[in-house]
C-alpha positions in Angstrom: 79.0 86.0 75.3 80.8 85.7 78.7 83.2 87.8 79.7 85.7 87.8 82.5 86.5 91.3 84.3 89.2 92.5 87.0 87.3 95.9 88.7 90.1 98.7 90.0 87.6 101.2 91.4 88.3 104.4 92.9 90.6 105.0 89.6 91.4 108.9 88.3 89.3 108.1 84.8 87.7 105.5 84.0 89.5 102.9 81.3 89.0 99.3 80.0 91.9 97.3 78.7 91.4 93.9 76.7 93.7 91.1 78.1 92.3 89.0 75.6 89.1 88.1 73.9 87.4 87.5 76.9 89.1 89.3 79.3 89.2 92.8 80.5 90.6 95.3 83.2 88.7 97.7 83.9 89.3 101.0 86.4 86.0 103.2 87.6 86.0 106.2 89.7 83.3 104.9 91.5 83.9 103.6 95.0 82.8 100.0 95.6 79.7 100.9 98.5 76.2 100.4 97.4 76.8 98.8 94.2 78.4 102.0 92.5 81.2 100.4 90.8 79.2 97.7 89.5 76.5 100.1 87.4 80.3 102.1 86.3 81.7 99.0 85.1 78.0 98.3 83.3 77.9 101.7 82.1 81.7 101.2 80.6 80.7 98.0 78.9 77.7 98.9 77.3 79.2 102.1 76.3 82.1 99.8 75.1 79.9 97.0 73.3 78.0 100.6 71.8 74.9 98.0 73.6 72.0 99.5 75.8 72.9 99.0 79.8 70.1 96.2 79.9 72.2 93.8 77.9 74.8 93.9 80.5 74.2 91.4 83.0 76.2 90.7 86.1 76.5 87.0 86.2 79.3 86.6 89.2 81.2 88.5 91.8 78.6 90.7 93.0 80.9 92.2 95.9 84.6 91.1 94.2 87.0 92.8 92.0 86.7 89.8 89.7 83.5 88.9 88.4 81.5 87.5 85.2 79.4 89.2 82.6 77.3 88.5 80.2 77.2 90.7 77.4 73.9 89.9 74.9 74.4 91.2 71.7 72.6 89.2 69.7 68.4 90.2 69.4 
């Protein structure tokens, strides 16, 4: 499944909120330098999912606050 996700980094905690089914908002602590924000908002996912990190993939939007993932939940 693809999902479409709005980055706030630099947050206080870190949150997800569903827009809609395949839509979230997402805020990290994590400044966006070196790819930081991106493993956060992986980290958040999977955690949210309750998937490993590796089933996260960054599809789109490598170095924007909007980007594309693909979450694989199916083995």
């Amino acid at each position: 499944m693809k999902i479409s996700v709005n980055v706030k980094p630099n947050a206080k905690q870190v949150k997800i909120e569903r827009v809609n089914e395949s839509h979230f908002l997402i805020r990290v602590k994590e400044k966006p330098q070196e790819g930081k924000a991106n493993r956060a908002v992986i980290k958040a996912l999977a955690e949210y999912f309750g998937i490993p990190q590796a089933d996260v993939v960054l599809v789109r939007g490598q170095s924007s606050k909007e980007k594309i993932f693909e979450i694989k939940t199916d083995k």
